[in-house]
N, C-alpha and C positions, 0 to 999 in steps of 0.2 A: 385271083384278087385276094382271096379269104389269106391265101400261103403268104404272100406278102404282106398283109396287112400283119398276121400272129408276125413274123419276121420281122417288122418295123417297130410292135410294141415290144416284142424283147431285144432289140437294142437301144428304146429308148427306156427300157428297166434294168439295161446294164449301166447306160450313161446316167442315169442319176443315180445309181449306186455308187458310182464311181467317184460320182461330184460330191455327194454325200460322204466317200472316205476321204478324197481331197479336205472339204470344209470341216473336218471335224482332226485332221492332221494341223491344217494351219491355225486352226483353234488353240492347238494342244501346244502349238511351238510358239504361240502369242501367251499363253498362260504358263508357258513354261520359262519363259524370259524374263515376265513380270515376278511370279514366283525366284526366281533366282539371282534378283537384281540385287540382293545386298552381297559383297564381298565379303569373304573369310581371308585371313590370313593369321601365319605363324611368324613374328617377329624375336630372332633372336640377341640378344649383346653382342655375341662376336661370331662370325663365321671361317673367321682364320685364325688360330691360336697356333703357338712353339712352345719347347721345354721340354726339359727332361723329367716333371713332375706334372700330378692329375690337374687337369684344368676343369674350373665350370662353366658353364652355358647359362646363363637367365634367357627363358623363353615367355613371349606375352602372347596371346592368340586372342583374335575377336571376330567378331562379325559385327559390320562395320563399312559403310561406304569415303569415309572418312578414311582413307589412305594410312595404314602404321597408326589411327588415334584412337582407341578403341570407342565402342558402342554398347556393346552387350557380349558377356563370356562365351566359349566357342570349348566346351569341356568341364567337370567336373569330377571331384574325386569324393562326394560326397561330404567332405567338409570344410568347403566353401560355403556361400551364402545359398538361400533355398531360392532356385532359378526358376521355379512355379512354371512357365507353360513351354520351357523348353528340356525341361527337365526329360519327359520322355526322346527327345531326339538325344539327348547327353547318352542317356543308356544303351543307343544302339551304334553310339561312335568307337570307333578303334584305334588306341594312340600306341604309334608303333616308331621303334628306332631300329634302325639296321644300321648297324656298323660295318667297321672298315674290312671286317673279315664274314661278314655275310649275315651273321647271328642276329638275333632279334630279341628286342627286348619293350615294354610298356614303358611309359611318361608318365607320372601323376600331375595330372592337372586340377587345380584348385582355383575356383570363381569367384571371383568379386564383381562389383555392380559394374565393372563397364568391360572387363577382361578375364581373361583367366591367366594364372601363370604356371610354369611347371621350369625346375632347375633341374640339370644333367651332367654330370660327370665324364670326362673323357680323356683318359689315357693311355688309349692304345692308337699307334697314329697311324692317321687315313682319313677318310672321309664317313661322315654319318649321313642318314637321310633321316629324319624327322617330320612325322606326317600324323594329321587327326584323317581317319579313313570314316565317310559315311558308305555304310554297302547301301546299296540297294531298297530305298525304303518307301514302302506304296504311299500316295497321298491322293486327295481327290479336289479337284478345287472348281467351284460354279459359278453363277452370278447370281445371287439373290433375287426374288421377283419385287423388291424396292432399286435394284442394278447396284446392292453395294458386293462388293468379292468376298467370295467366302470358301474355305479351305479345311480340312480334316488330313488327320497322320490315321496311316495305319489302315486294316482295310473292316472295320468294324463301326464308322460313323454314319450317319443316315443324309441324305441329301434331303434338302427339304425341299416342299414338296412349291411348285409353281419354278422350280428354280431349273435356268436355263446354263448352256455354254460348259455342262460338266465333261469333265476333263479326267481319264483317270490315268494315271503313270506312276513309273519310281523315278526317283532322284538319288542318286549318288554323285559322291564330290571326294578328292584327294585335294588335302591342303599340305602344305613342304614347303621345307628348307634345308638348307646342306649345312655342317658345320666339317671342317676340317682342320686335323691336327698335328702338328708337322707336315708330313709329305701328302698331300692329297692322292685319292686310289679312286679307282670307278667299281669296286666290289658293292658297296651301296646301291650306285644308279642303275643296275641293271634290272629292269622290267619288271617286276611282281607279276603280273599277265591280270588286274583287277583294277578296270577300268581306264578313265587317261590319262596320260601319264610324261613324263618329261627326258627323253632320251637324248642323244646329237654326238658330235662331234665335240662340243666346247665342255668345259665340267664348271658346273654351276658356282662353284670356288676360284677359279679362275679367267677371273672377267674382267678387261679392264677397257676404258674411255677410247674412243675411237679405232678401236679393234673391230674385227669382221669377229660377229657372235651367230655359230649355227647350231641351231637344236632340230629335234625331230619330235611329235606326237606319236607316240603307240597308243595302240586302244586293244585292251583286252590280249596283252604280249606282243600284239604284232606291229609295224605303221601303219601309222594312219591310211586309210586306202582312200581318201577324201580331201578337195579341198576345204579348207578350216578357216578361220580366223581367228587371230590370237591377239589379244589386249595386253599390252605392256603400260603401265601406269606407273612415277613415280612417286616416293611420298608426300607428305606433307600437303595433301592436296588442300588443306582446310585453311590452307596459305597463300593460297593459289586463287585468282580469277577465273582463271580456268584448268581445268582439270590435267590437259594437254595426255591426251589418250594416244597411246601413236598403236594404229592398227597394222597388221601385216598378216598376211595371206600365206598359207601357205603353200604348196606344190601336191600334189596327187598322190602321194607319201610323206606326207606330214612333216615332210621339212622345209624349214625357213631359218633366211638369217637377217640381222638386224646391227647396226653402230649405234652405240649412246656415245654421246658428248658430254655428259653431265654423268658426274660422281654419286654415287649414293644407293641407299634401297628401293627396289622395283620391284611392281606386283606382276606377274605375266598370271594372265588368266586364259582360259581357253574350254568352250564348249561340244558337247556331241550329242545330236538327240538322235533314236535311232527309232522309226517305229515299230508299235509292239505289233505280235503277230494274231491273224483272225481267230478270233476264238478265244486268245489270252486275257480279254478283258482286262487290258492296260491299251489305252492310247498312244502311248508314247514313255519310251524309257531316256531320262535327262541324264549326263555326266557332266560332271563340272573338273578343271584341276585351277591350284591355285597355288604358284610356288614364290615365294621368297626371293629375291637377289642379290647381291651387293654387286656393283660395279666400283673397280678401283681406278684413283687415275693413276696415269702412269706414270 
């Protein structure tokens, strides 16, 4: 009796431990959602340019749920306007262009009160990819013992104290766009292997209205090994009654296809939360991607 009773209290001290890492996982993916609910995007002037001379790119980037309207800047090059409390997440951002032959190069982006902007030069033809990269950046967010939310960057802030629901993770996010110039090339889209990311079949340059469009997610270089869901949004929402979100799923390798009927700029977004591992003192590690589109018609 004594053997089976010690045997009954240690499987009901595995099973609430267990409950205990489940509730404190779906904790971390309800804070991680709310945390991640405003959209980033890089809007550029033209994504398809020709000619036999250097062409430019006007690019705007925001964060921003308001679809292409800006909100609040998404970069800085320091002589922009002084962005006070997001200034430190600006520092640990990474604005990258790859061109059509592989090479990489920085954006200067410069903020103003609702956007940032940065121009670009392009005349070598093929395709760019143009992206703000957030790596990996710890943040800690709880519920205050008044129940209002409350959140710190970086792993150096204190929790206060009565405060429940804390959550500790990184969040990284890629934000993108393609521009190409004369003949588009896929030496650009090919994988970084840092974080998710936007691969497929179709080239994000050419897209047009009632077309079969197939893409793929990588994560971390490889496909996706997960079903996902991916949010295509298009602009102008702030025109809109409704928002008209169109979701789609993807397959057990990260790919999915999709038709628009309607012309214009789209936001496709798409999430990965992966939990962290015992001992690492992160709950949960968040990805985000956020890429750009044009659709042409035909």
């Amino acid at each position: 009796m004594l053997i089976n009773a010690t045997k009954t209290l240690t499987q009901l001290k595995q099973i609430m431990k267990n409950t205990m890492k489940t509730l404190t996982l779906i904790t971390a993916l309800f804070f991680s959602l709310s945390v991640s609910a405003h959209e980033r995007f890089i809007l550029p002037s033209h994504t398809v340019l020709s000619g036999d001379k250097t062409q430019s790119v006007s690019h705007t980037a925001s964060i921003s749920n308001a679809i292409f309207h800006g909100d609040r800047p998404l970069g800085n090059n320091d002589k922009g306007i002084e962005t006070k409390n997001l200034s430190m997440l600006f520092k640990r951002l990474q604005t990258v262009v790859i061109g059509p032959d592989g090479t990489s190069s920085k954006l200067s982006w410069q903020a103003f009160s609702r956007f940032s902007v940065a121009d670009m030069q392009v005349e070598q033809s093929g395709t760019y990819r143009i992206a703000i990269v957030q790596p990996n950046t710890p943040m800690t967010t709880f519920k205050k013992s008044d129940g209002s939310f409350g959140r710190f960057f970086g792993d150096k802030g204190v929790v206060p104290e009565k405060a429940t629901n804390v959550v500790r993770r990184t969040t990284a996010s890629r934000v993108e766009t393609y521009v190409s110039f004369n003949e588009p090339n896929r030496v650009s889209l090919k994988p970084t292997g840092q974080g998710l990311e936007l691969a497929g079949e179709s080239h994000p340059n050419d897209l047009f209205t009632n077309e079969l469009i197939s893409f793929q997610l990588h994560f971390q270089g490889a496909p996706l090994n997960e079903v996902t869901e991916v949010k295509l949004v298009q602009g102008a929402t702030r025109h809109r009654n409704q928002r008209d979100e169109k979701i789609i799923k993807t397959d057990a390798q990260g790919r999915f296809s999709l038709t628009i009927k309607q012309a214009g700029f789209y936001l496709l977004s798409a999430n990965v939360d992966v939990e962290g591992q015992t001992g690492s003192g992160i709950d949960i590690h968040h990805y985000g991607l956020y890429a750009t589109l044009e659709v042409f018609p035909q």
